[in-house]
N, C-alpha and C positions, 0 to 999 in steps of 0.2 A: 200094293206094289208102289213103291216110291218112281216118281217121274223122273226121266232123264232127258237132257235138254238134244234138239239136234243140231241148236248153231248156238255160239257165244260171239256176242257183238264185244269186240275187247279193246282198250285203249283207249276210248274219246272220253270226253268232257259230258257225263248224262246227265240233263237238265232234267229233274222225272218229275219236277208239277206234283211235287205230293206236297201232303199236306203242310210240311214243312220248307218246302219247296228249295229242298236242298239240290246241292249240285256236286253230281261225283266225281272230281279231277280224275282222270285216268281211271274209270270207272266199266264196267264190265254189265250185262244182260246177259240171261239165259231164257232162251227161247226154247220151249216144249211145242209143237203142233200150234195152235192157231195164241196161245196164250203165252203169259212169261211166267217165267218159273222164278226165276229170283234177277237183284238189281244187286250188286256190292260190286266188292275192288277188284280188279281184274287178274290181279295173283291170288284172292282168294278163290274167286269164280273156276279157274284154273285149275288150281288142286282140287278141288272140289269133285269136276268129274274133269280129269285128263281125256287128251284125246278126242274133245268134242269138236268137232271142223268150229271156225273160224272165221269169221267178217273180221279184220281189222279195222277198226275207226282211228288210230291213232293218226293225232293231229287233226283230229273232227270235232263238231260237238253234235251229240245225239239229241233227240229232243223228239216229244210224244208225236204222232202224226196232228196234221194240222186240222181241222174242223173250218168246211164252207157254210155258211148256213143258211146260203140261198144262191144259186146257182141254174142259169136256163141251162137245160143239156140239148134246146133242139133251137130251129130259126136260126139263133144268130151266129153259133157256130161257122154252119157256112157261108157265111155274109161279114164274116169279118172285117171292119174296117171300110165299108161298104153303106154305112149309114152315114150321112152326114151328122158333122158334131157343129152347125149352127142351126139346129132345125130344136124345135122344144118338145118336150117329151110326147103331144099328143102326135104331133106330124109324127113322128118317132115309129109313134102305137100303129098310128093307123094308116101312116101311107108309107109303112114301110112291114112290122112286123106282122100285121095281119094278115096281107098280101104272099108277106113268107110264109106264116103257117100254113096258110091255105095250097100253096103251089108243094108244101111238102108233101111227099112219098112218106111210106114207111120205110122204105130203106133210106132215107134221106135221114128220116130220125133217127134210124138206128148209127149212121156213118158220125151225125152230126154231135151224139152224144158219146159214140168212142172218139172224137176228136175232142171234145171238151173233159173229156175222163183222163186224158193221156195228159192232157195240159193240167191239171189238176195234179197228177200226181207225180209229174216232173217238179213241181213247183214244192212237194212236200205235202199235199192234201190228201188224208188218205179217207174221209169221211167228207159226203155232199148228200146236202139238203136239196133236192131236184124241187127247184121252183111252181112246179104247176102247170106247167105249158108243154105238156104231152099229149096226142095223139093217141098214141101207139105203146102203150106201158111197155106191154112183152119185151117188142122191138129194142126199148131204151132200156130196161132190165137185163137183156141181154149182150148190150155193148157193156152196161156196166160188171158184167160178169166176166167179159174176155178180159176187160181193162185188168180186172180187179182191185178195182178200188171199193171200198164201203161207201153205203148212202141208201137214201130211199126214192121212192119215183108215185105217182100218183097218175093222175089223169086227168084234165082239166075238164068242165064242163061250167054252163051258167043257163041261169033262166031267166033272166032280164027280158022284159016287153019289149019287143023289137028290135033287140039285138040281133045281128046275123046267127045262125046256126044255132040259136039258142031251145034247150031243150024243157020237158015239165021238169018239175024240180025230184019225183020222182024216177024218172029215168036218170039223172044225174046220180042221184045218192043210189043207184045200185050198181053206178059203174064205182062208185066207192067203194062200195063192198066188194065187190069184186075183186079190184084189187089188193084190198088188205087181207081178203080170206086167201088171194094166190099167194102174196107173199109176207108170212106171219111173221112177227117179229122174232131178233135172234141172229137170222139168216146173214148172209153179208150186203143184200139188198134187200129194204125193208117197204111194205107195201103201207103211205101212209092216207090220210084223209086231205086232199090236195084242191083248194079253188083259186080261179084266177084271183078272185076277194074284190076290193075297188065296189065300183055300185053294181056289179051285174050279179050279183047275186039276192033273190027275194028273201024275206024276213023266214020264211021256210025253210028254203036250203039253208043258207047256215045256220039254223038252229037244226035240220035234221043233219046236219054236216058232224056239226059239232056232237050230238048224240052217236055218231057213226066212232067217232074216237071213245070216247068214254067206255061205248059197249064193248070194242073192241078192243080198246087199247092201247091204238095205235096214236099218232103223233097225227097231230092237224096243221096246215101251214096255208096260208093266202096272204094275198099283197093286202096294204092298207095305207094310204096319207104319205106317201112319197112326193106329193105336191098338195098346193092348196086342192085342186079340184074333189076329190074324195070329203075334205069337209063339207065342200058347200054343196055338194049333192048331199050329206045326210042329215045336213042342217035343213034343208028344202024336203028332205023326203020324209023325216020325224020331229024335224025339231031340234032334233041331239048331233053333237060333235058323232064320230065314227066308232070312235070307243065305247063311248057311253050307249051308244043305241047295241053295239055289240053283247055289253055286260048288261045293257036290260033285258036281252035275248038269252043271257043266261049262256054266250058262245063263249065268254075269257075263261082262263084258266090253266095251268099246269101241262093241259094237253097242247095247247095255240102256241104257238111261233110264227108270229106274226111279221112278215115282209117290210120292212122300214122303217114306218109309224114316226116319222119326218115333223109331221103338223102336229104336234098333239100339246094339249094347254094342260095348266096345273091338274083338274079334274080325272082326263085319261089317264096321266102319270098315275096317279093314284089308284086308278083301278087299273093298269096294270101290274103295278106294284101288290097292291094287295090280293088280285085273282094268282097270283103267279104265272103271268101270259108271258111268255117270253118273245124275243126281241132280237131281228139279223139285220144287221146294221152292215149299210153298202156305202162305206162315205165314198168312193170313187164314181160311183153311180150318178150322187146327186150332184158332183161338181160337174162332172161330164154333161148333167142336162139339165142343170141351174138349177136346179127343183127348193136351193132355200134354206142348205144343211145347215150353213151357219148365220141362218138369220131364225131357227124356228127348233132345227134340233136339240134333243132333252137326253143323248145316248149315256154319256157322259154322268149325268146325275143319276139318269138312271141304273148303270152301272155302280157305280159307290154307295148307293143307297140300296145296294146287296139284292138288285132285278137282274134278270137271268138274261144276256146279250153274248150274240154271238156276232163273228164278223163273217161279212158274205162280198162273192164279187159279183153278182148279178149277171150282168147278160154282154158275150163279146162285145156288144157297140153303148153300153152304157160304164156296168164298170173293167168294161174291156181286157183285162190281164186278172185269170183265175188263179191271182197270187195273192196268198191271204197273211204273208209278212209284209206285202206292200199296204196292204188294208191295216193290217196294225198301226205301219206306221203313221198315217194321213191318221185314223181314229186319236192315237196319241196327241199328233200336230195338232189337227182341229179342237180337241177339247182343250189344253193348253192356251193356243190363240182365243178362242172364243170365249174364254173366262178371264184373260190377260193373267195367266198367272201359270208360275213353272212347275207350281206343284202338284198342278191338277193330274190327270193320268199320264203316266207313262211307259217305257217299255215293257216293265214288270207287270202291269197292270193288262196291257196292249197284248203282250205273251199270255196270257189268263184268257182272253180273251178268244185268243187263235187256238188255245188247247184244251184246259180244263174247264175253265169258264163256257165257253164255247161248248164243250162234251156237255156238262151238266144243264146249257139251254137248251138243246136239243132232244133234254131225253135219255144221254146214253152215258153219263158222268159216272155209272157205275159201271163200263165196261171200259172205254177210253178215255184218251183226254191225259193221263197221265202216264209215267212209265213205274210201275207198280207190278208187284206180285200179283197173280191173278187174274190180272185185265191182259185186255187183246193186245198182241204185239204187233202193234203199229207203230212203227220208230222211221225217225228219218234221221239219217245222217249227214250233216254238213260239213263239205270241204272246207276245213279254217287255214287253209293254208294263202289263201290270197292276199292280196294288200287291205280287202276293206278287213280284214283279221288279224291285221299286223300293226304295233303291237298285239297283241291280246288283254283286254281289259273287261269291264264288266259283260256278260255272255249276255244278258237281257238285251241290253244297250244295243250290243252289235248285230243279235238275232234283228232286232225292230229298226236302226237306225242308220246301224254300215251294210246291210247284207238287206239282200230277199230272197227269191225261187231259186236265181241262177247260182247260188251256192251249194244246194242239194246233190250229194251224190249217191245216194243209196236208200230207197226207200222200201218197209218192208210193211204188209198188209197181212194180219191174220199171220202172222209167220213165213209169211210169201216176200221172196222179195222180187218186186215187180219193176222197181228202178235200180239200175245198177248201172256206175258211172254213167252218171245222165241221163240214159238210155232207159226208154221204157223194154221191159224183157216180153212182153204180154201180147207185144202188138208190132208187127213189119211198121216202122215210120214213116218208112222211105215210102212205102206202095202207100199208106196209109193218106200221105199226102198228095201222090199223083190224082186219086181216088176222089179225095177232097177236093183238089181243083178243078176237076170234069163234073161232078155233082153239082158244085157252085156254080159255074157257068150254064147249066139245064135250069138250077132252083132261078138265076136272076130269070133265066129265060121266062118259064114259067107264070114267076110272079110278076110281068109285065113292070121292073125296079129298074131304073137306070144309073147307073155307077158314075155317080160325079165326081170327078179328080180334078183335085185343086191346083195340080204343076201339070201342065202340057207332057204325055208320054213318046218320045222320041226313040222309034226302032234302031236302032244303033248296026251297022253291019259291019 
């Protein structure tokens, strides 16, 4: 029985990231159940099956949902803006985010990751890479389910000597499993092989980490050299930069998406290049906490030398706005500036990045990532009717250079559409955010945090 569509997205500009990376002026989608049916001209789409209800995009440009590719959905959520931005990444760690982890609840994490879901997909994101710093998997799998946004979620653990809370490396690797056997790939939340990374994991865990993915399947993700400190720990601990001690363990590879990798010399570039480990690249991140992007960063080369990067916005108080056309464009700037040269990457390359490029580091470039027959119907629709849209001139250009999140008006998941004029459909905002502010106010309580504000606050009556 031949499929019939139940919505046609009709009249905008579809950017569909295919192979040819064409662009359909007044261009038309049919969307069947969670998948698209066909891409053409929207009087063709039209006759084709009459009477199929209707999204008007006219005057929009459509374009694939966005890919995060590292993303905290707990901590700093509710703490936003709440961390001082002159403090350096360890004060950061540890006298501010460990303090939050620990004072969280489980409903804390569930609250704090439907708040970072809903920002994510107002902004166009319809796919998040959940960084590692969970708790309470269920909890966060299940905000990400009300939200409906796509992504995956894990569970942090570590067995570092002496570290707080730190567990045998055995008990860690079966809360892995655990969660990859609950949530098998496919699904709209995907259960992956998740460690903080950095040094608090033994030469064990990550090699039985990394065997956890392999056997299963599933996608592996931890932090790694977002500052110097992660080299000169595993220069001191083996000898080897962090990479290299990883690919002697036999951890790189096709399954790894590796959080930053900031510090890394000619050697690592090479074996990540050649393991095919991919690569979420937070440049707002390391400006935010000086970490060195552009004294030490390789994203750039490594992207054009055909390595698998994705763009990510890391955690509310580092790369603080989970907008990932903002991250395009800073990734575009920085590589440009940091080579002195205009021909280095740009919007086109920067949109690859945020979509297909992106889908295909992640793992799921044969589901999303583009707008294509077949694959998930994930599309976002942007309002082009504003002034950064006026004139109208190259669509790349203005996706990464005149525009970001606040242009999004309609965003559709699996055929779901869960953004509609700005408005998340999925979730009360309004109570969403009362909710959020009384949570915040317990979580600072809790984590004994005090909220330093830079201008004197004056009650006004």
């Amino acid at each position: 029985m031949a499929l019939i569509p139940d919505l046609l997205v009709t009249g905008g500009d579809v950017v569909t990231m295919n192979p040819r990376r064409e662009v359909l002026v007044g261009g038309a989608v049919a969307v069947s159940g969670e998948v698209i049916l066909a891409v053409g001209g929207t009087a063709e789409l039209r006759a084709r099956w009459p009477e199929t209800p209707e999204l008007d995009a006219a005057d929009c440009v459509v374009t694939p949902g966005m890919v995060n590719g590292h993303q905290h959905l707990t901590g700093d959520p509710l703490a936003r803006a709440c961390i001082p931005d002159d403090i350096d990444s360890q004060e950061s760690i540890h006298g501010w985010a460990v303090p939050l982890h620990q004072a969280h609840l489980p409903e804390d994490e569930e609250l704090s990751a439907l708040l970072a879901c809903v920002e994510n997909l107002r902004n166009g994101v319809t796919t998040i890479i959940e960084a590692g710093t969970v708790a309470d998997a269920d909890r966060v799998a299940g905000a990400m389910t009300r939200a409906g946004v796509r992504g995956t979620v894990g569970t942090w653990g570590w067995d570092a000597e002496g570290a707080p809370h730190a567990a045998p490396a055995e008990e860690v690797l079966d809360r892995l499993w655990a969660v990859v056997e609950t949530y098998p790939a496919g699904g709209l939340v995907e259960g992956w092989v998740t460690l903080v990374g950095h040094g608090l994991a033994s030469d064990g865990l990550l090699a039985g980490a990394a065997d956890v993915a392999r056997r299963t399947g599933a996608g592996m993700t931890m932090h790694m050299s977002p500052g110097r400190a992660d080299v000169d720990h595993y220069l001191g601990r083996s000898g080897r930069r962090p990479l290299r001690h990883l690919a002697e363990l036999g951890v790189l590879g096709p399954h790894l998406l590796l959080a930053h990798a900031v510090w890394v010399d000619d050697d690592e570039v090479e074996a990540l290049l050649s393991s095919g480990t991919a690569v979420a690249y937070c440049p707002w991140a390391y400006l935010r906490l000086a970490q060195g992007v552009t004294r030490a960063g390789r994203h750039a080369e490594i992207f054009t030398r055909g390595g698998r990067v994705a763009l990510g916005c890391d955690a509310g108080n580092a790369g603080d706005s989970a907008d990932i056309l903002r991250a395009a464009a800073l990734a575009a700037g920085l590589a440009k500036d940091m080579a002195m040269d205009p021909g280095a990457i740009g919007a086109a390359e920067a949109m690859e990045m945020a979509t297909i490029r992106g889908a295909e580091a992640v793992g799921m470039g044969g589901r999303i990532g583009s707008v294509e027959a077949g694959k998930l119907a994930d599309l976002v629709i942007h309002d082009a009717t504003g002034p950064q849209w006026t004139p109208r001139g190259d669509v790349a250009q203005q996706l990464v250079w005149s525009t970001d999140g606040r242009s999004v008006r309609d965003v559709l998941v699996g055929g779901r559409i869960v953004v509609r004029e700005g408005r998340c459909t999925t979730v009360d905002e309004q109570a969403l955010r009362i909710e959020a502010r009384k949570a915040s106010d317990r979580l600072l309580e809790r984590a004994g945090v005090a909220v330093r504000r830079h201008w004197p606050h004056v009650r006004s009556h």
